[in-house]
DRENDRENRO-672573 format. One record per atom (N, C-alpha, C): residue in one letter; atom name; z, y, x. Coordinates in Angstrom, 3 decimals, always signed. Layout:
<"A","CA",<Z,Y,X>>
...
//
This chain:
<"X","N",<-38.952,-36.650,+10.216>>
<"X","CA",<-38.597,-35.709,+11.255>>
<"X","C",<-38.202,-34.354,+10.662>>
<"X","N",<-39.141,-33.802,+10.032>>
<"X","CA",<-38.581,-32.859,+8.932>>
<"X","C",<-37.423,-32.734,+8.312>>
<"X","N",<-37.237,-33.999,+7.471>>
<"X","CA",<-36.351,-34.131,+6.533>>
<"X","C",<-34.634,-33.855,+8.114>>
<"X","N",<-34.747,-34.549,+8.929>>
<"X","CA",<-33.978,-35.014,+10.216>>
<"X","C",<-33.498,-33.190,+10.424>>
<"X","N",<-34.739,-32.276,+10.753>>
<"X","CA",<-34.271,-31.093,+11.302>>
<"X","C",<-33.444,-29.963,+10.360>>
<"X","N",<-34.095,-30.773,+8.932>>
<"X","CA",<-33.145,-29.654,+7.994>>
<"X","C",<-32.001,-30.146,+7.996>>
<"X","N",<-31.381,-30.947,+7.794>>
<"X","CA",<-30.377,-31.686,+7.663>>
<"X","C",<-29.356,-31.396,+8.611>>
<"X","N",<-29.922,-31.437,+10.119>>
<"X","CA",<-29.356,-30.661,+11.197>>
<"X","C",<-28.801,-29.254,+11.278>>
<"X","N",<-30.497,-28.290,+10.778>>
<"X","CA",<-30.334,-27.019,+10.432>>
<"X","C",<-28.555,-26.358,+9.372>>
<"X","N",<-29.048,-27.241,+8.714>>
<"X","CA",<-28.241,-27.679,+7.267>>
<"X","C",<-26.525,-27.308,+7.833>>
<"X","N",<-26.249,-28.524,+8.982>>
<"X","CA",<-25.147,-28.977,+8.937>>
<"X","C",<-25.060,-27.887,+10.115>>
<"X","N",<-25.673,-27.196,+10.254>>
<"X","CA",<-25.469,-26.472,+11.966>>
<"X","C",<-24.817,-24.830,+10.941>>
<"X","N",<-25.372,-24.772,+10.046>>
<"X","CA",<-25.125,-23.413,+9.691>>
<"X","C",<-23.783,-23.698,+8.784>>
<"X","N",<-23.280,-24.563,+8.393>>
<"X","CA",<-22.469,-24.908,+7.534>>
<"X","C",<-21.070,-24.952,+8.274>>
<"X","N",<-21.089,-25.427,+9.499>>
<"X","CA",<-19.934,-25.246,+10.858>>
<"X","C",<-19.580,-24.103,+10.836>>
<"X","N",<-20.750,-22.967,+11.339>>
<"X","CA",<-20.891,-21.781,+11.965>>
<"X","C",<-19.892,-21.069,+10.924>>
<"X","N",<-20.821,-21.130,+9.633>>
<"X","CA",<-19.499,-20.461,+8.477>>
<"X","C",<-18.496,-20.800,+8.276>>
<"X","N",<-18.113,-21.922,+8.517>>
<"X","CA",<-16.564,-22.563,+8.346>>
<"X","C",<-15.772,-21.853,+9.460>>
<"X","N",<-16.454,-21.461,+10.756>>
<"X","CA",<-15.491,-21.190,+11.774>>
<"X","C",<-15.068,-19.439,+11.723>>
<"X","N",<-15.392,-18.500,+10.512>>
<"X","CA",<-15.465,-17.423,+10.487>>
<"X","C",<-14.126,-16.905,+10.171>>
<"X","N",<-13.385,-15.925,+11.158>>
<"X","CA",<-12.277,-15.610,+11.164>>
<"X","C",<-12.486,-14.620,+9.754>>
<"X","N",<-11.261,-15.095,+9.179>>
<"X","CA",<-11.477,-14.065,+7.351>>
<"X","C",<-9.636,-13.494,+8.225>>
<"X","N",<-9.280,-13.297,+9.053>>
<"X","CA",<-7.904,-12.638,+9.169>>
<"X","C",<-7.374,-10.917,+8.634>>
<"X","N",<-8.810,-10.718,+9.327>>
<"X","CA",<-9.061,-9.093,+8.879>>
<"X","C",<-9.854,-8.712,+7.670>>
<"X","N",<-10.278,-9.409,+7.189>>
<"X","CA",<-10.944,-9.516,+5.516>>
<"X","C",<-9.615,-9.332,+4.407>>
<"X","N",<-8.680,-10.707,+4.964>>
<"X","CA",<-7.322,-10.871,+4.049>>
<"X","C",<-6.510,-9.553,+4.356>>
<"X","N",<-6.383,-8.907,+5.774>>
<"X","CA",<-5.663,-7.848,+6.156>>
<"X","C",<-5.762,-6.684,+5.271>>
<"X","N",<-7.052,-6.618,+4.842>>
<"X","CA",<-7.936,-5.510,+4.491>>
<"X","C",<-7.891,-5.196,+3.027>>
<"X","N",<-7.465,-6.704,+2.681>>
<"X","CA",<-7.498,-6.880,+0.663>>
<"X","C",<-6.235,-6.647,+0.803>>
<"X","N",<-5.387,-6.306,+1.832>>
<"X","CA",<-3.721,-6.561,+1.216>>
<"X","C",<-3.475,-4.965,+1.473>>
<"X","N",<-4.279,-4.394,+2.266>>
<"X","CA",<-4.116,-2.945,+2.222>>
<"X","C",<-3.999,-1.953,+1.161>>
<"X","N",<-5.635,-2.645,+0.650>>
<"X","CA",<-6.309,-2.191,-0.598>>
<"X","C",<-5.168,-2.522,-1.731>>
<"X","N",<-5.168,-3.819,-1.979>>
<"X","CA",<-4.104,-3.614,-2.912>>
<"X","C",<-2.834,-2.862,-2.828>>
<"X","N",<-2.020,-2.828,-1.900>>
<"X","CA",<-0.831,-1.764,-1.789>>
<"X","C",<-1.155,-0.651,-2.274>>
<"X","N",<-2.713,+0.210,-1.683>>
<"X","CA",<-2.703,+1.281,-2.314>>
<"X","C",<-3.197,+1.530,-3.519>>
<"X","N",<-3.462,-0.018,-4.248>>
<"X","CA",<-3.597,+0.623,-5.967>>
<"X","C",<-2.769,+0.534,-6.400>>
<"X","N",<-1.557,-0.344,-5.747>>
<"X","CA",<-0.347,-0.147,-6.447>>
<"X","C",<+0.171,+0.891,-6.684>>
<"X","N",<+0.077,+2.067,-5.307>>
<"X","CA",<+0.541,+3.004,-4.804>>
<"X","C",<-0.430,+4.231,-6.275>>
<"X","N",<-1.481,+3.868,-6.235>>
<"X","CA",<-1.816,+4.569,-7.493>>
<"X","C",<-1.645,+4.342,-8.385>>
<"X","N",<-1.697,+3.624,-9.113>>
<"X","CA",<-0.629,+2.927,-10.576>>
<"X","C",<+0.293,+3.239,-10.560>>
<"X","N",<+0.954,+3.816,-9.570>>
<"X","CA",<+2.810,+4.050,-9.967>>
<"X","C",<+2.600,+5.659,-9.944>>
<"X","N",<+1.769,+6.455,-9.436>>
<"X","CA",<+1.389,+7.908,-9.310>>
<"X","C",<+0.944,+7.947,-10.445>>
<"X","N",<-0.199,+7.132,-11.184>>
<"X","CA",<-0.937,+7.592,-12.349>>
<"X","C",<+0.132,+7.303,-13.356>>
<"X","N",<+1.265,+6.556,-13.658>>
<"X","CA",<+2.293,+6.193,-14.526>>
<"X","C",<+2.994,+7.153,-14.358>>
<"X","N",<+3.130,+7.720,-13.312>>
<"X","CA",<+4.075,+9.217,-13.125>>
<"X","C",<+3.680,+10.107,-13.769>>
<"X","N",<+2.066,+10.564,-13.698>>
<"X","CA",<+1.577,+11.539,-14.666>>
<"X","C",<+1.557,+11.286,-16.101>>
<"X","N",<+0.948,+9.602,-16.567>>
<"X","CA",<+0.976,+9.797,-17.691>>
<"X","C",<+2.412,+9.836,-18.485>>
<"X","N",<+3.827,+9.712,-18.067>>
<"X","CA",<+4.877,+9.607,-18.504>>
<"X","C",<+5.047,+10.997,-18.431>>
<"X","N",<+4.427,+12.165,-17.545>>
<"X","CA",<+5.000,+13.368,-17.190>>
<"X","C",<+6.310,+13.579,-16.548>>
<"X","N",<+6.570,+12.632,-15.509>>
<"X","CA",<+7.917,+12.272,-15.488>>
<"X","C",<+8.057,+13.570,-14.073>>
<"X","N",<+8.920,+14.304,-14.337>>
<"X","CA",<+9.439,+15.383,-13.291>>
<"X","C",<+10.941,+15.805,-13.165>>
<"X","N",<+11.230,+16.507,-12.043>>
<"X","CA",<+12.611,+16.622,-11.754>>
<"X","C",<+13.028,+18.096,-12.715>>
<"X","N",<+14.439,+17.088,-13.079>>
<"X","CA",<+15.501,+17.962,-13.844>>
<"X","C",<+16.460,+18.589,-13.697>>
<"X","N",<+17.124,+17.865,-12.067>>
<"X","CA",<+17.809,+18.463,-11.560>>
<"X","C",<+17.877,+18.229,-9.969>>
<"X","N",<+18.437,+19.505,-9.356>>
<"X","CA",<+18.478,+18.813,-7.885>>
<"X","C",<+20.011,+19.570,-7.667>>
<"X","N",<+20.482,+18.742,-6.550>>
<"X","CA",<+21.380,+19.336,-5.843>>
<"X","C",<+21.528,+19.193,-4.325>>
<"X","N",<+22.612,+19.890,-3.862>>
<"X","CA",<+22.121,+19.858,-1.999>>
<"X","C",<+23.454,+18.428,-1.583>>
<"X","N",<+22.888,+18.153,-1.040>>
<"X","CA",<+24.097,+16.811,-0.566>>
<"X","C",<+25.206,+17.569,+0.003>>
<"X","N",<+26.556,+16.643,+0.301>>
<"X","CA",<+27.504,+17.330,+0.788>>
<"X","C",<+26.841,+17.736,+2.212>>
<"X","N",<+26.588,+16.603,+2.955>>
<"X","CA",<+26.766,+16.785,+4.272>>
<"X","C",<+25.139,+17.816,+4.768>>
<"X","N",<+24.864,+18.549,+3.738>>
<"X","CA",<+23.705,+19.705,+3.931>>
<"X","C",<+22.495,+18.543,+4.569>>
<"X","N",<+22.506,+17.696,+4.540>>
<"X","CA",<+20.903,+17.146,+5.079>>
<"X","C",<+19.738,+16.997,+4.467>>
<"X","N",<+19.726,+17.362,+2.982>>
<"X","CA",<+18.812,+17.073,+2.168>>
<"X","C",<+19.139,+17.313,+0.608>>
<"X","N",<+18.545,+17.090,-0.289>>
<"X","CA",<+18.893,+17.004,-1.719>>
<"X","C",<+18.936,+15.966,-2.515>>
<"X","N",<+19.165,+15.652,-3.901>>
<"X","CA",<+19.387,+14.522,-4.741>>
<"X","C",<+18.508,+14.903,-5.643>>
<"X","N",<+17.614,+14.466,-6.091>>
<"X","CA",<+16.597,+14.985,-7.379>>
<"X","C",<+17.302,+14.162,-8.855>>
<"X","N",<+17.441,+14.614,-9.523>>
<"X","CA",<+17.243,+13.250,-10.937>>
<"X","C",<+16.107,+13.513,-11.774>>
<"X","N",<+15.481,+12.660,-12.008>>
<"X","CA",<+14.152,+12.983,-12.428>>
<"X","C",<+14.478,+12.334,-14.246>>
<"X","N",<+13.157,+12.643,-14.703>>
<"X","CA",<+13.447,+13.098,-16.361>>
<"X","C",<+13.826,+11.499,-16.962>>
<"X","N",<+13.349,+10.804,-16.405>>
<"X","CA",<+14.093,+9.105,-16.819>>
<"X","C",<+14.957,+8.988,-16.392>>
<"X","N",<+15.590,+9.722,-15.596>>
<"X","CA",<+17.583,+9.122,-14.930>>
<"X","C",<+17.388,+8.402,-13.625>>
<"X","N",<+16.258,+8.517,-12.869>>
<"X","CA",<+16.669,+8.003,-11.296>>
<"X","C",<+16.738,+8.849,-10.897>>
<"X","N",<+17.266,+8.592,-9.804>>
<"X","CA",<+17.237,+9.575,-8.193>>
<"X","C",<+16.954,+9.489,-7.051>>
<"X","N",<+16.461,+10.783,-6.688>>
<"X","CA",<+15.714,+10.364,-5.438>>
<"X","C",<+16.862,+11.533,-4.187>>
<"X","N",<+16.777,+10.643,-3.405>>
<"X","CA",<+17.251,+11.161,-1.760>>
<"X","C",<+16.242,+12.157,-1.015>>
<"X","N",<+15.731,+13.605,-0.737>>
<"X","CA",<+15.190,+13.719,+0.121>>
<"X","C",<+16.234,+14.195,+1.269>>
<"X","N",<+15.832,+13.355,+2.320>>
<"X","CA",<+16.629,+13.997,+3.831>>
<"X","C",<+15.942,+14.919,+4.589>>
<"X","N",<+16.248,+15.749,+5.439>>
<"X","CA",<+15.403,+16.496,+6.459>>
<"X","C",<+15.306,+15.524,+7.642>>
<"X","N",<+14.420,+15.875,+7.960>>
<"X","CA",<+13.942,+15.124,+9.857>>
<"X","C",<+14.214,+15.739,+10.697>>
<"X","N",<+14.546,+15.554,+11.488>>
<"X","CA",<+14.528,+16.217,+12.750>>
<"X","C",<+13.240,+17.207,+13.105>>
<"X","N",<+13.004,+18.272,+13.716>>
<"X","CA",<+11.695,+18.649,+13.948>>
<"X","C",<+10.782,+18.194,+14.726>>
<"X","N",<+10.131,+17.850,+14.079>>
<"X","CA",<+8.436,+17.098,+14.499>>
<"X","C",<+8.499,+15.875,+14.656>>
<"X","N",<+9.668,+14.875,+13.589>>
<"X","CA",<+9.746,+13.911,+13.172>>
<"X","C",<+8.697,+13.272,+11.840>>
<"X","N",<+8.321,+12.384,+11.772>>
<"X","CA",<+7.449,+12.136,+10.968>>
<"X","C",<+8.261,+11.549,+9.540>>
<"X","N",<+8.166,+12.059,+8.814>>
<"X","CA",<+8.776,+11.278,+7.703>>
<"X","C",<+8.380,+9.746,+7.551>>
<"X","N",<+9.387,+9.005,+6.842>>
<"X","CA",<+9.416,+7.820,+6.124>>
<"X","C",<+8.473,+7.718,+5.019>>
<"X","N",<+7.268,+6.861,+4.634>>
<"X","CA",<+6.535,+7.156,+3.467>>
<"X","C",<+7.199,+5.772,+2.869>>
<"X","N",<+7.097,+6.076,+1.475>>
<"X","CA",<+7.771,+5.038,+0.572>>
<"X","C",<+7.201,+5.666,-0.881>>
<"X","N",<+7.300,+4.168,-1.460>>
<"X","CA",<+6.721,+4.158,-2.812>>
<"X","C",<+7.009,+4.717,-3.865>>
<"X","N",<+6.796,+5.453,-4.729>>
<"X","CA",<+7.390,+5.989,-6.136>>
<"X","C",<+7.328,+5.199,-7.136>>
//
């Protein structure tokens, strides 16, 4: 009878955990990781010292062109006022 109720016990708790939504667990690790990515590419920024060398104003006045000390470039545009900027990765 014993042996009968653990076995039950056993198989009763073993369901219960199988049926556990992990949706927001996985949601949560994929967050986390984006933002160490998001720090790894900031901390590679510092340790390269990588900063802007040049800027200029676009033709059509909306923003500037940066070139930064490795040879990319970056777009900043203006927003409209009390538009929220676009966040994006470096």
């Amino acid at each position: 009878m014993k042996r009968i109720f653990t076995t039950l016990a056993l198989a009763a708790v073993i369901i219960l955990a199988g049926c556990t939504d992990l949706d927001d667990v996985y949601r949560r690790l994929d967050n986390q990781k984006e933002e160490l990515a998001n720090i790894k590419a900031l901390a590679n920024t510092v340790t390269n010292k990588l900063s802007v060398v040049s800027y200029k104003e676009l033709p059509d006045k909306s923003g500037y062109e940066l070139t930064m000390s490795e040879g990319s470039k970056i777009t900043l545009k203006r927003g409209t006022k009390g538009q929220q900027a676009e966040n994006q990765a470096i």
